[in-house]
TIVO-2410 file (N, C-alpha, C; in nm, 3 decimals):
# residues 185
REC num residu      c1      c2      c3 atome chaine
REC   1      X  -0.584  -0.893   1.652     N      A
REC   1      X  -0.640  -0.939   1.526    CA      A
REC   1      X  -0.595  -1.081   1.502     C      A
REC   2      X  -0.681  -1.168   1.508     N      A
REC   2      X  -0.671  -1.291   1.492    CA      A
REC   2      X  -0.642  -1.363   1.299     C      A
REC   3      X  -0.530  -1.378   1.292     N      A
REC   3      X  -0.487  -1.396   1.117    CA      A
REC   3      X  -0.578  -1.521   1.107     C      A
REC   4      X  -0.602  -1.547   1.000     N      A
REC   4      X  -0.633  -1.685   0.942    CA      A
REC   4      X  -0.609  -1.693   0.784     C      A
REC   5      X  -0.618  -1.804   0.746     N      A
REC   5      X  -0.608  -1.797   0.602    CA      A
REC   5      X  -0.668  -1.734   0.468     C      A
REC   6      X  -0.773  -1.654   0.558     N      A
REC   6      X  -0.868  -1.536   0.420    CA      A
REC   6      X  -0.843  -1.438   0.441     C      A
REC   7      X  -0.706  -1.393   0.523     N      A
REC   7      X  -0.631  -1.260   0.530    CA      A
REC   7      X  -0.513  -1.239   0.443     C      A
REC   8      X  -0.530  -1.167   0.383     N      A
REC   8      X  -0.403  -1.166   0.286    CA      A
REC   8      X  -0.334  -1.035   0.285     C      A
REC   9      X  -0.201  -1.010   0.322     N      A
REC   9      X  -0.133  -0.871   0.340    CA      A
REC   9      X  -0.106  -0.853   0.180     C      A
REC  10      X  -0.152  -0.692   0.152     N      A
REC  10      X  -0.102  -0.627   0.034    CA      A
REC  10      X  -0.028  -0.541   0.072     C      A
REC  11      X   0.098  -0.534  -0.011     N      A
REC  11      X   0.223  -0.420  -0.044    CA      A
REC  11      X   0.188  -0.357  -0.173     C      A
REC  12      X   0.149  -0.209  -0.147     N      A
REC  12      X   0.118  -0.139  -0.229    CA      A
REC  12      X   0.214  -0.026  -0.306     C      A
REC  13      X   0.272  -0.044  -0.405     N      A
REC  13      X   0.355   0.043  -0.475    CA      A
REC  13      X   0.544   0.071  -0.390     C      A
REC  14      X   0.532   0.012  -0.326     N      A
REC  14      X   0.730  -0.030  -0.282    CA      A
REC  14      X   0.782  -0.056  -0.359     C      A
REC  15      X   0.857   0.069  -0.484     N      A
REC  15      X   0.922   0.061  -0.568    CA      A
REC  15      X   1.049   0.163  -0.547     C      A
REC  16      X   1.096   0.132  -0.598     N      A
REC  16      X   1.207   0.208  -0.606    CA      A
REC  16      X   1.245   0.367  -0.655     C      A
REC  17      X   1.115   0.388  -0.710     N      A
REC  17      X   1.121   0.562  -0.789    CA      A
REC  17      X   1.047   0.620  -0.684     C      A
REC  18      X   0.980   0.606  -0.587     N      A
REC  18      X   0.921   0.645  -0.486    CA      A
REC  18      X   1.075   0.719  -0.361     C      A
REC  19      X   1.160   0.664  -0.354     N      A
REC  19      X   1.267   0.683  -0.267    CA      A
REC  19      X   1.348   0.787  -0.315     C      A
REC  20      X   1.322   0.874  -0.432     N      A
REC  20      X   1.375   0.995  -0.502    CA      A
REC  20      X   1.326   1.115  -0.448     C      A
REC  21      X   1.337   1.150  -0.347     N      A
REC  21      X   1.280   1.251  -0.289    CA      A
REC  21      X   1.318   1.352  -0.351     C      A
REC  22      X   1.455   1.392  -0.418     N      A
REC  22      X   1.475   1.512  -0.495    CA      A
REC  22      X   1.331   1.527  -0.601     C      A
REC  23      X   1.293   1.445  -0.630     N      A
REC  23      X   1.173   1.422  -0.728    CA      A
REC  23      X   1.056   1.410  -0.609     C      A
REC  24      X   1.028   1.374  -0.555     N      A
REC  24      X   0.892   1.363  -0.477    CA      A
REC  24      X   0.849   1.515  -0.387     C      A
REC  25      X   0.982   1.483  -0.298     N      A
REC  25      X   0.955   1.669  -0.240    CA      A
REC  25      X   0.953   1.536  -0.110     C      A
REC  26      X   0.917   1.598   0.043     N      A
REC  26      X   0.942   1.554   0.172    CA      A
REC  26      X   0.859   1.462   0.226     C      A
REC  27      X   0.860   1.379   0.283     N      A
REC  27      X   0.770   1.262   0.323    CA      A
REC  27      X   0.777   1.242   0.473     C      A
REC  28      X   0.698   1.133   0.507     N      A
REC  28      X   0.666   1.127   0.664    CA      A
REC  28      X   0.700   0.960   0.655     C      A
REC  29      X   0.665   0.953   0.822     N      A
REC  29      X   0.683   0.793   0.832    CA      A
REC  29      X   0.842   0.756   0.784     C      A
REC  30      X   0.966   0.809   0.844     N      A
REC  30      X   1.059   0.709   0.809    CA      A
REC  30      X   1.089   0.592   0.821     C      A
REC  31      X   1.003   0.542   0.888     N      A
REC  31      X   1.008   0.390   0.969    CA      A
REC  31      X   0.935   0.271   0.871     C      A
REC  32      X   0.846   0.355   0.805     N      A
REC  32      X   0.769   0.283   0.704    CA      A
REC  32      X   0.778   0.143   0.616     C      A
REC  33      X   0.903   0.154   0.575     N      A
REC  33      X   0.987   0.045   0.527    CA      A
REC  33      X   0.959  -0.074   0.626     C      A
REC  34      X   1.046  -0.019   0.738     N      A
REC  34      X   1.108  -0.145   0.837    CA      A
REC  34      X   0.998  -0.178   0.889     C      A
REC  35      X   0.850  -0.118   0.921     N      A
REC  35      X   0.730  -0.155   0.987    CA      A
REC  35      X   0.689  -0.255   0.879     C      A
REC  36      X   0.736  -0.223   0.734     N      A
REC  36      X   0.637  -0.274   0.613    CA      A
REC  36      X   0.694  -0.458   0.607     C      A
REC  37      X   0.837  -0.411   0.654     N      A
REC  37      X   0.913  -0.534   0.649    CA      A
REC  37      X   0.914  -0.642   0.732     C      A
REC  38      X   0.842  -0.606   0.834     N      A
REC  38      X   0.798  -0.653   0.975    CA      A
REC  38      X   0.699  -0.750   0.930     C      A
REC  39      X   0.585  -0.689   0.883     N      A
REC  39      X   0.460  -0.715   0.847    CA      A
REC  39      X   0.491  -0.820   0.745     C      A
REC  40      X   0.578  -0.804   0.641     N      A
REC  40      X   0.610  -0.915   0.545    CA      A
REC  40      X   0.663  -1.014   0.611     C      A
REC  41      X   0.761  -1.006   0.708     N      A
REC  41      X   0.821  -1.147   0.726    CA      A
REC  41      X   0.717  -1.196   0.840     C      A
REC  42      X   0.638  -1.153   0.920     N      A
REC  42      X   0.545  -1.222   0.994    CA      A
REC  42      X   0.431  -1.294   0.891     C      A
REC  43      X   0.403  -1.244   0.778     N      A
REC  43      X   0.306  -1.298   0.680    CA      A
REC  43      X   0.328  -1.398   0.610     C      A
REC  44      X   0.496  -1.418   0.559     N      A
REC  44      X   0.553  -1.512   0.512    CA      A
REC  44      X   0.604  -1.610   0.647     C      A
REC  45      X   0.647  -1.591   0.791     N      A
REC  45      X   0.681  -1.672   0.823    CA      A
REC  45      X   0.515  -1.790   0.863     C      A
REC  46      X   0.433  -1.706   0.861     N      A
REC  46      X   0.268  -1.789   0.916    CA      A
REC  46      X   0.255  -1.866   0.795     C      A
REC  47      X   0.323  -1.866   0.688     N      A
REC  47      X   0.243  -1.905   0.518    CA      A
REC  47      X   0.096  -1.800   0.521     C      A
REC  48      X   0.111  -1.730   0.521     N      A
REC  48      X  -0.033  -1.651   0.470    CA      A
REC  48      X  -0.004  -1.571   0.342     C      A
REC  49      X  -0.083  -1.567   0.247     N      A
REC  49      X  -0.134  -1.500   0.137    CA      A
REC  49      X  -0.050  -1.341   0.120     C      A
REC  50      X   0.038  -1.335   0.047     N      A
REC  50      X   0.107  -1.171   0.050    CA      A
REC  50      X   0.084  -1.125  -0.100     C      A
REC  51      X   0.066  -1.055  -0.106     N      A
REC  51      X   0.000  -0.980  -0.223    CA      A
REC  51      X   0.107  -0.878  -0.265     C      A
REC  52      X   0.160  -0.843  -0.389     N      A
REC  52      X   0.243  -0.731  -0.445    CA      A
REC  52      X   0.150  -0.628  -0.564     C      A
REC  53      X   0.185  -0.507  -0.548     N      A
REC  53      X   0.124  -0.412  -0.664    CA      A
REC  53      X   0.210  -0.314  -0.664     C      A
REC  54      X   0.190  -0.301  -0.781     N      A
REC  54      X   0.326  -0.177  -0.850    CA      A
REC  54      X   0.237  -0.108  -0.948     C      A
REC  55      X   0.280   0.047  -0.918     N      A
REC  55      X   0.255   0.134  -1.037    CA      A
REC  55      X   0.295   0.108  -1.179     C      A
REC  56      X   0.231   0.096  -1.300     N      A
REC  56      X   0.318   0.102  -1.416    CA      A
REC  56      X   0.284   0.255  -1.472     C      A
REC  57      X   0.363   0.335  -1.428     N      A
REC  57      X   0.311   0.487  -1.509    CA      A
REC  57      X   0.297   0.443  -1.706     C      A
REC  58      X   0.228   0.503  -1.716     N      A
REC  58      X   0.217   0.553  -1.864    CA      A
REC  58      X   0.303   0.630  -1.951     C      A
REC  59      X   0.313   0.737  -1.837     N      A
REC  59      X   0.398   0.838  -1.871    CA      A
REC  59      X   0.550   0.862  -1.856     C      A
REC  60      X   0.565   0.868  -2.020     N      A
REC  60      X   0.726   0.829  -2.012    CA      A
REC  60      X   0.784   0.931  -1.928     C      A
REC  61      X   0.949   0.893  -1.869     N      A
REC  61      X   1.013   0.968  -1.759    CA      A
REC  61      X   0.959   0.966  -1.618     C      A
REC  62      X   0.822   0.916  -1.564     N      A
REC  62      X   0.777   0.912  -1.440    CA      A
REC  62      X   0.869   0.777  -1.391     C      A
REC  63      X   0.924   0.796  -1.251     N      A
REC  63      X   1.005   0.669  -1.208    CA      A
REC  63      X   0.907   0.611  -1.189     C      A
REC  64      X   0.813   0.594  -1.201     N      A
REC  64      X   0.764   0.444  -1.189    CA      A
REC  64      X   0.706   0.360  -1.349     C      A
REC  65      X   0.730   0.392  -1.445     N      A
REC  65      X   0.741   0.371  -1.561    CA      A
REC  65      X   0.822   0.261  -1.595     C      A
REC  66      X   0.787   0.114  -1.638     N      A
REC  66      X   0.790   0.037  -1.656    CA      A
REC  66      X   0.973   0.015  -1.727     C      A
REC  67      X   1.025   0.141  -1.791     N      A
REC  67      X   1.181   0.144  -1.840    CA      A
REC  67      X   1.282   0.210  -1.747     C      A
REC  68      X   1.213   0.264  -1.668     N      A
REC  68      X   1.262   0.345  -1.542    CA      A
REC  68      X   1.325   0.214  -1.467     C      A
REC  69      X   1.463   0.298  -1.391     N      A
REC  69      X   1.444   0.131  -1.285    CA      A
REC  69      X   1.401   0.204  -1.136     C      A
REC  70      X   1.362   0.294  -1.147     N      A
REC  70      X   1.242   0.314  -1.018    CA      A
REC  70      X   1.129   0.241  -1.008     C      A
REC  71      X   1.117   0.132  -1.138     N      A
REC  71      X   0.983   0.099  -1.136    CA      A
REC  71      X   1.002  -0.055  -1.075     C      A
REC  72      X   1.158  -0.101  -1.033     N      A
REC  72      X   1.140  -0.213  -0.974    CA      A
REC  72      X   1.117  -0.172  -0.778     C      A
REC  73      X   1.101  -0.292  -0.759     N      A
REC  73      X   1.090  -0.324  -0.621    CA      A
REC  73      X   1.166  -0.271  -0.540     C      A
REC  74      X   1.146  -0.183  -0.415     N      A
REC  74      X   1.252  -0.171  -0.273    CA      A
REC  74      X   1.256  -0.322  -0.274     C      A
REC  75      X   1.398  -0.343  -0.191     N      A
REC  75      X   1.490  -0.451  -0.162    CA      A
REC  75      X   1.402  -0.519  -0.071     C      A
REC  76      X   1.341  -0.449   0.021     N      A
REC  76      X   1.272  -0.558   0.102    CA      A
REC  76      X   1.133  -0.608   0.103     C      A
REC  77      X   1.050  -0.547  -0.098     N      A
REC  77      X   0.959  -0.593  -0.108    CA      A
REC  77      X   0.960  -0.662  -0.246     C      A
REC  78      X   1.042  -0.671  -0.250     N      A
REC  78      X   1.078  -0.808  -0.379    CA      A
REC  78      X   0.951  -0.953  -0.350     C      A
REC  79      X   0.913  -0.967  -0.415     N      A
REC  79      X   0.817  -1.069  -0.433    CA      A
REC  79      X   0.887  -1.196  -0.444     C      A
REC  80      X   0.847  -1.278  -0.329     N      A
REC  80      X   0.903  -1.433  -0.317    CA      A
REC  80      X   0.803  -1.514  -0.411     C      A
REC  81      X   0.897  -1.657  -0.435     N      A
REC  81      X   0.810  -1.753  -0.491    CA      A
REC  81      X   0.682  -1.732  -0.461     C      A
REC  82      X   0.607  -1.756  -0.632     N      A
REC  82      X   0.432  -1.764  -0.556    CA      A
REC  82      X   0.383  -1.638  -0.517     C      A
REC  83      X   0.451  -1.515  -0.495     N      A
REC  83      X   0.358  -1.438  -0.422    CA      A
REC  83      X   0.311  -1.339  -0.554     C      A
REC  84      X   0.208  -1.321  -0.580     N      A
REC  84      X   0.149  -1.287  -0.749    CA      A
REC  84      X   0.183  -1.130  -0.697     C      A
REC  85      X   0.195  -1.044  -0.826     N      A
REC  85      X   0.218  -0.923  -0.868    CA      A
REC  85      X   0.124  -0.861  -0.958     C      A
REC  86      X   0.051  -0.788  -0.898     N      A
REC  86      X  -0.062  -0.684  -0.985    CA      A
REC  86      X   0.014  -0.556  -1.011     C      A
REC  87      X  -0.011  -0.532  -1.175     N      A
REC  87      X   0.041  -0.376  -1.230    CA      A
REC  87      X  -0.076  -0.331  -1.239     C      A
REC  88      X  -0.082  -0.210  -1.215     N      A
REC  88      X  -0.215  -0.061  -1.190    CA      A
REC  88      X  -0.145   0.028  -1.328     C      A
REC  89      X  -0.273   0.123  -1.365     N      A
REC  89      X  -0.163   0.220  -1.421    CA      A
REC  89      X  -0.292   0.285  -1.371     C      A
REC  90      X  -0.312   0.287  -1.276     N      A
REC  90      X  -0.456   0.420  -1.146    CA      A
REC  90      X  -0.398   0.368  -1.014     C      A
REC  91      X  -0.444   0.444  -0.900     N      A
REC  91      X  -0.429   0.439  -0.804    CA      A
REC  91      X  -0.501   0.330  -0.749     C      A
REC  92      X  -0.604   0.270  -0.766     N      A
REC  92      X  -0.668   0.125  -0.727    CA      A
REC  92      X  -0.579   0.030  -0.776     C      A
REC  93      X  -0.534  -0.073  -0.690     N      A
REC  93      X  -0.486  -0.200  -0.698    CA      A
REC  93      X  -0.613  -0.274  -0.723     C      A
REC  94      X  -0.775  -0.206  -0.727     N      A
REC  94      X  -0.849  -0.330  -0.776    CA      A
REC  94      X  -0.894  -0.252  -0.945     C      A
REC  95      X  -0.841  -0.158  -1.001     N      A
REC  95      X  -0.916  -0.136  -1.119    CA      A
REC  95      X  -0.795  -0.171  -1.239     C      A
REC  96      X  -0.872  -0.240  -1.333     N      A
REC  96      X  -0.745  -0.290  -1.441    CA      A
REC  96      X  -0.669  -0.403  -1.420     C      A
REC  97      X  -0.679  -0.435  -1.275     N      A
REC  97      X  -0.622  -0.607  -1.270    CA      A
REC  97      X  -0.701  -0.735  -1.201     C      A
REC  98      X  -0.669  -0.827  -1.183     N      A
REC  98      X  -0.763  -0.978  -1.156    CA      A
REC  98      X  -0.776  -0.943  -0.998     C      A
REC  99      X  -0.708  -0.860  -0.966     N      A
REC  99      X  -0.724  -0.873  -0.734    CA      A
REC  99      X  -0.841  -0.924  -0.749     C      A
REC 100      X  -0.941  -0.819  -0.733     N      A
REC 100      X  -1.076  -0.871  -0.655    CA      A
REC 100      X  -1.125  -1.063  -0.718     C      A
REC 101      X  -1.137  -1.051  -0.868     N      A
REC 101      X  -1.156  -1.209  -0.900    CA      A
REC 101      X  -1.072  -1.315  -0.846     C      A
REC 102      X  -0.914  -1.259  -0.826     N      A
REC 102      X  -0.849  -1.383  -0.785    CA      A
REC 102      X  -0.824  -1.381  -0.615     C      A
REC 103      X  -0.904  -1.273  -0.510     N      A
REC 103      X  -0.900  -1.279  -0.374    CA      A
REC 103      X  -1.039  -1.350  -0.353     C      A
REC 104      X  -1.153  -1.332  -0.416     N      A
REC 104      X  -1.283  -1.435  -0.412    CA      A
REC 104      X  -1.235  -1.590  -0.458     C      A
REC 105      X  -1.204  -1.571  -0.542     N      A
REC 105      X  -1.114  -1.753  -0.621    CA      A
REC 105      X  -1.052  -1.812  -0.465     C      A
REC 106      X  -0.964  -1.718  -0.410     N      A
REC 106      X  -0.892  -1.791  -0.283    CA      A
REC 106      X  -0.957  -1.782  -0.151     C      A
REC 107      X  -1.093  -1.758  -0.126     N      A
REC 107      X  -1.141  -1.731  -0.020    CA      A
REC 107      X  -1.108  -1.612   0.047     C      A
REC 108      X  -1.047  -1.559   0.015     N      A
REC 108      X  -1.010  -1.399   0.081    CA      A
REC 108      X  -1.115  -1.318   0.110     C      A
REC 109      X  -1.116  -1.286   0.244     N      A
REC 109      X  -1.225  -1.181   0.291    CA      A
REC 109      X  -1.180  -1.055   0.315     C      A
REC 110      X  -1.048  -1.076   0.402     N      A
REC 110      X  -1.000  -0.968   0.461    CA      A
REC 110      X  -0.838  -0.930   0.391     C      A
REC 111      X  -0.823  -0.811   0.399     N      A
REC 111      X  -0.736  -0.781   0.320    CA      A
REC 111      X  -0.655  -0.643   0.434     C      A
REC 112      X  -0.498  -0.639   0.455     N      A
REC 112      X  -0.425  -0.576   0.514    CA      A
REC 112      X  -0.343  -0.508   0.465     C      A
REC 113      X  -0.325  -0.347   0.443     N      A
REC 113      X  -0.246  -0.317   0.330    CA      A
REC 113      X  -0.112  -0.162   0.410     C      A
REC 114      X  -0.039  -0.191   0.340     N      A
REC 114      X   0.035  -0.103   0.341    CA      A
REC 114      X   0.101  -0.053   0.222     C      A
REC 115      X   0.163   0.044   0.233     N      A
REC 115      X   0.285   0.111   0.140    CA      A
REC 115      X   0.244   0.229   0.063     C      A
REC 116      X   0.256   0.281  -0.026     N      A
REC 116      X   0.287   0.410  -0.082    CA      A
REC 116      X   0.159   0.474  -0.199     C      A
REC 117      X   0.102   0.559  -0.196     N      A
REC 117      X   0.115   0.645  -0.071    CA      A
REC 117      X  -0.006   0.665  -0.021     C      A
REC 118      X  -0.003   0.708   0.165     N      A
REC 118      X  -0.117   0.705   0.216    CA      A
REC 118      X  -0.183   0.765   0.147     C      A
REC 119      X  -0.220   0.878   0.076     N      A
REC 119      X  -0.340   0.942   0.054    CA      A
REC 119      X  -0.383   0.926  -0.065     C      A
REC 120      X  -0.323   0.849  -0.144     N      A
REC 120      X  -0.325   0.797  -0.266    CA      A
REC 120      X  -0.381   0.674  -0.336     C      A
REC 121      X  -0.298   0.573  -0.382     N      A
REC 121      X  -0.286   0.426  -0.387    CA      A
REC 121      X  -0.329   0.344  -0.284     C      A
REC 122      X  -0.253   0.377  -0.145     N      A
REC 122      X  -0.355   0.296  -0.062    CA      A
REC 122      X  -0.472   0.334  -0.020     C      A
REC 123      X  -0.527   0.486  -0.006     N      A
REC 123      X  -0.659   0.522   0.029    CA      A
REC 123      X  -0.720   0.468  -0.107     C      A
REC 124      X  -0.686   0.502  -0.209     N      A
REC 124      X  -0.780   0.402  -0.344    CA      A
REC 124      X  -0.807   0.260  -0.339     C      A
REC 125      X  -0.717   0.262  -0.270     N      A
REC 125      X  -0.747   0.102  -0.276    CA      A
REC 125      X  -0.832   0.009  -0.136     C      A
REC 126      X  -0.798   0.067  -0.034     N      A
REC 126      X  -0.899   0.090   0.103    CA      A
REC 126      X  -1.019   0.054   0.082     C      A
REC 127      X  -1.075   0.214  -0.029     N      A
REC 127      X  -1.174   0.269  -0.049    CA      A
REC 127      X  -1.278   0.164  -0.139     C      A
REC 128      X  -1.173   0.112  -0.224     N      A
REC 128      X  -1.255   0.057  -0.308    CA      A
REC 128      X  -1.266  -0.106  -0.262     C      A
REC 129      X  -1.146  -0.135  -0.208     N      A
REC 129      X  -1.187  -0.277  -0.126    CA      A
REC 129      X  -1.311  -0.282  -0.036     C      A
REC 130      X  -1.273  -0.160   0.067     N      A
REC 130      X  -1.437  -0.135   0.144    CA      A
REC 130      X  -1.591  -0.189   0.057     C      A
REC 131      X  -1.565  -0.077  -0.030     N      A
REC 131      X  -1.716  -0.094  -0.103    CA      A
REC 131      X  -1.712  -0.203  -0.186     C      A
REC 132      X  -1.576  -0.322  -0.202     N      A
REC 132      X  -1.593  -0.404  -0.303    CA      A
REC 132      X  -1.687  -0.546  -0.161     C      A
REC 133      X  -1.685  -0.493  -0.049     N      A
REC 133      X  -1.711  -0.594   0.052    CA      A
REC 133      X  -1.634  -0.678   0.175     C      A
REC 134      X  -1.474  -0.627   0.136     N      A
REC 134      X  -1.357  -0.673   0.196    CA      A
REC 134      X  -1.358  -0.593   0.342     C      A
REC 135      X  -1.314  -0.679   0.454     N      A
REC 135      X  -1.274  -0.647   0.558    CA      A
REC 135      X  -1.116  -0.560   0.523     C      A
REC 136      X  -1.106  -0.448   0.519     N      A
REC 136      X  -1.011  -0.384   0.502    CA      A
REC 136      X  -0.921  -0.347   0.640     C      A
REC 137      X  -0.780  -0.357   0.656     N      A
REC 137      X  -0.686  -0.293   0.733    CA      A
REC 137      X  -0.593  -0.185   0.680     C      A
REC 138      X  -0.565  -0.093   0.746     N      A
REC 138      X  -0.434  -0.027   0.663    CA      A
REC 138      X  -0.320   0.001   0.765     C      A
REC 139      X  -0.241  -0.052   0.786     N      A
REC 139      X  -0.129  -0.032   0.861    CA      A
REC 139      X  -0.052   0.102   0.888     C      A
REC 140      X  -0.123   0.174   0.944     N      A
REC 140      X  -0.096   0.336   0.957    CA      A
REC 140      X   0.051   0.353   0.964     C      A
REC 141      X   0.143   0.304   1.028     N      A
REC 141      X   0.229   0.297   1.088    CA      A
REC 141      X   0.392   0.274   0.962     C      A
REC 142      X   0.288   0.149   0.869     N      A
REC 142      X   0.381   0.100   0.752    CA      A
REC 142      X   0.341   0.132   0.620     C      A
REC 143      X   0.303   0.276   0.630     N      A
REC 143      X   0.263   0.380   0.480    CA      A
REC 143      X   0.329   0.494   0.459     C      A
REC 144      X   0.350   0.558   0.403     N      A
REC 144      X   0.416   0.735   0.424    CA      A
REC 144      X   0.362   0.790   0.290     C      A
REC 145      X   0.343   0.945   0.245     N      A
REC 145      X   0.291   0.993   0.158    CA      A
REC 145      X   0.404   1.089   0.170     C      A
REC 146      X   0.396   1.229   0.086     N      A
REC 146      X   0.432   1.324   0.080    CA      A
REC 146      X   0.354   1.477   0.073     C      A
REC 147      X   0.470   1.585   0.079     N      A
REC 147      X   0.367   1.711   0.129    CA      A
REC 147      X   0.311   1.747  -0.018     C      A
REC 148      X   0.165   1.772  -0.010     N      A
REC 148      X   0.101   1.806  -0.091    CA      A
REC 148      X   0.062   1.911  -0.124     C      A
REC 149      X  -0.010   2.006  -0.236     N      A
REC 149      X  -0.038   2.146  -0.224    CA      A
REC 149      X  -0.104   2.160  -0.310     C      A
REC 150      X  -0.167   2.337  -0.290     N      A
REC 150      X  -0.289   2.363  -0.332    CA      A
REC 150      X  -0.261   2.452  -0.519     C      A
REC 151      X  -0.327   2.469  -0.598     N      A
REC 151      X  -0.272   2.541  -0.673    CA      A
REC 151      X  -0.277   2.744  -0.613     C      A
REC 152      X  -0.317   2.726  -0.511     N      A
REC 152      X  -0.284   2.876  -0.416    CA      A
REC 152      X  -0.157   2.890  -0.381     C      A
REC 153      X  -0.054   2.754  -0.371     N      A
REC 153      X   0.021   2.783  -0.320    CA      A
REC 153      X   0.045   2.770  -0.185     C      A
REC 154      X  -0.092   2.674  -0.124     N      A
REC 154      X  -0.047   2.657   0.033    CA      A
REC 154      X   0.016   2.520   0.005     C      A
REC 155      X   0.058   2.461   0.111     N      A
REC 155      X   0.145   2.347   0.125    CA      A
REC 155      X   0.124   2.250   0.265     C      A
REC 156      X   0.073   2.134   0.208     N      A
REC 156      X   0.029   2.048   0.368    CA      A
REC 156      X   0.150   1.995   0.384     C      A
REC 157      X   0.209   1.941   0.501     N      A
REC 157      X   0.292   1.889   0.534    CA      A
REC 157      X   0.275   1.736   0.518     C      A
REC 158      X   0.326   1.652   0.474     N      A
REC 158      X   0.326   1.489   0.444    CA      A
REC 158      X   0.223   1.441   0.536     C      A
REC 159      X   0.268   1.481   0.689     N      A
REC 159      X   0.261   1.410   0.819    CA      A
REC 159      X   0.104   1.459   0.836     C      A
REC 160      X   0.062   1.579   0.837     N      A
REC 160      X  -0.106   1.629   0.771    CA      A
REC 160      X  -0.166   1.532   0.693     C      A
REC 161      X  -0.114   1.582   0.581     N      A
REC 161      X  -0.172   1.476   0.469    CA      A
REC 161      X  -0.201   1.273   0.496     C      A
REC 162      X  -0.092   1.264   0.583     N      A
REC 162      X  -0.065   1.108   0.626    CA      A
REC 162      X  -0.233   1.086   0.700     C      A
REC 163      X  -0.244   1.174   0.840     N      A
REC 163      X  -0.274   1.156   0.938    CA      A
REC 163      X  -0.449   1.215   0.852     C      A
REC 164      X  -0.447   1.264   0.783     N      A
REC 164      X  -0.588   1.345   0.759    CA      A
REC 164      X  -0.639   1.176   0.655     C      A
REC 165      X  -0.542   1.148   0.598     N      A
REC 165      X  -0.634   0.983   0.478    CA      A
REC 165      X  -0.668   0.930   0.583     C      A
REC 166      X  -0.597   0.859   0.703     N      A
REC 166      X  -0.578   0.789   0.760    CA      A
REC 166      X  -0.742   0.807   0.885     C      A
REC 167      X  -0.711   0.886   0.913     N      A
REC 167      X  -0.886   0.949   0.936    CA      A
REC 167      X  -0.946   0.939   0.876     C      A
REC 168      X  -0.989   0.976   0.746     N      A
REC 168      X  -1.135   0.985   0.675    CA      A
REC 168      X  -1.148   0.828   0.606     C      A
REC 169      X  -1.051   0.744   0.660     N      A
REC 169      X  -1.058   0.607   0.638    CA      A
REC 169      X  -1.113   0.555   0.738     C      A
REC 170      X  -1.069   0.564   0.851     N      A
REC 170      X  -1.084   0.466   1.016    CA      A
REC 170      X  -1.241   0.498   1.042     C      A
REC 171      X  -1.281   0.346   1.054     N      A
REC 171      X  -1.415   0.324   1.070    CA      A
REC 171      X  -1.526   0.327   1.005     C      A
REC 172      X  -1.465   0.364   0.836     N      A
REC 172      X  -1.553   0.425   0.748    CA      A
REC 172      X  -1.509   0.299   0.617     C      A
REC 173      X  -1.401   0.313   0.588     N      A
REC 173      X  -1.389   0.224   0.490    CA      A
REC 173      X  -1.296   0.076   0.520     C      A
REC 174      X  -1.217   0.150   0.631     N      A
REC 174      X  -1.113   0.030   0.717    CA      A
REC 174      X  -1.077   0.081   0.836     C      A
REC 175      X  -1.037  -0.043   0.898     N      A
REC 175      X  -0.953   0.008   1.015    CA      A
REC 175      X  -0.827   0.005   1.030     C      A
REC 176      X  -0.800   0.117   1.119     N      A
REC 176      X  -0.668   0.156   1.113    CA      A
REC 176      X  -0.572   0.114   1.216     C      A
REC 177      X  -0.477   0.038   1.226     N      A
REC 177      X  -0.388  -0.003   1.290    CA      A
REC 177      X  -0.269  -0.005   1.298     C      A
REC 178      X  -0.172   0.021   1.410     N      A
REC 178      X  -0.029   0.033   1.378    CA      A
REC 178      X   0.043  -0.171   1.376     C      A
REC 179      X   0.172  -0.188   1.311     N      A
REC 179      X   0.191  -0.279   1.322    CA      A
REC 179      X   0.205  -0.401   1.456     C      A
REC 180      X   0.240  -0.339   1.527     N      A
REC 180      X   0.267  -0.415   1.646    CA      A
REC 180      X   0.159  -0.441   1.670     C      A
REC 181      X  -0.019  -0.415   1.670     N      A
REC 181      X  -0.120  -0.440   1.657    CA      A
REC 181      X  -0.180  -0.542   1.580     C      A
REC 182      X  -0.148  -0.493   1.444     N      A
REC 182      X  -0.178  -0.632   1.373    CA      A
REC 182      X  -0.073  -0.736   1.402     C      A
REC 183      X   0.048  -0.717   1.434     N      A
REC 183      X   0.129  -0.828   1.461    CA      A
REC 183      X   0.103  -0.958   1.565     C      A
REC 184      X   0.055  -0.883   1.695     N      A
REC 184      X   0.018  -0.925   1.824    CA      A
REC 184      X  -0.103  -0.986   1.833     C      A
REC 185      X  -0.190  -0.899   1.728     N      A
REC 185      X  -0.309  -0.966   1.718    CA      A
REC 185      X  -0.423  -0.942   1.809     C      A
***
């Protein structure tokens, strides 16, 4: 994948109330972070366009709730000078904030995303970049979700759940790539 300057990497929801697994229940992708971190410092060392979005829950007591301090940043997605920060309170990073107006403003076509959680926030946001016209990526590799379930009482495993978004995405709304891929190019 050849970068240029209308590619812009998004970090999607790398906060800190996400890493409470006593509260979340079991997740996949432990590597997720350090792949995510990869991807950041290759984006910042090119000068290319890095994008931040954070949940602001609504709902008081959810760690990602704006008084919570789950609702700040993991350590290694702290937002450098310049790099703008969109708050959601939905799973689209494009509904309720300026993204889409201010990625047309900068020439942005293509858009590369990772972080939390696959079947969630970043499939919302995939989904809706797709149909907003954006060349979409999602960094399979630098996302993780958790195990999900039915009100029956069955229970998918994270790594299911990971691998099943990650499919009904590839080729349909984005493509799917591990980092060393988009890295190499």
């Amino acid at each position: 994948m050849t970068q240029t300057n209308n590619a812009a990497l998004i970090l999607i929801d790398w906060q800190k109330g996400f890493s409470d697994l006593a509260y979340w229940g079991n997740r996949n992708n432990p590597a997720a972070e350090e792949n995510s971190a990869k991807l950041l410092a290759h984006w910042r060392e090119n000068g290319w366009p890095v994008i931040h979005v954070r949940h602001n829950s609504t709902t008081e007591g959810s760690r990602l709730h704006p008084n919570h301090p789950g609702h700040g940043f993991v350590d290694f997605a702290v937002p450098g000078d310049g790099e703008p920060v969109y708050g959601k309170d939905v799973n689209s990073a494009f509904i309720g904030t300026k993204l889409e107006e201010d990625l047309r403003a900068s020439g942005i076509n293509r858009i590369v995303l990772c972080g939390v959680s696959t079947d969630h926030c970043v499939n919302t946001s995939a989904r809706m970049g797709g149909n907003l016209g954006f060349d979409v990526t999602i960094v399979g590799d630098a996302c993780h979700t958790f195990d999900r379930s039915l009100p029956d009482g069955r229970v998918f495993a994270a790594e299911l759940v990971h691998d099943v978004a990650l499919a009904s995405l590839n080729e349909e709304f984005a493509a799917v790539k591990m980092t060393g891929q988009v890295i190499t190019g």
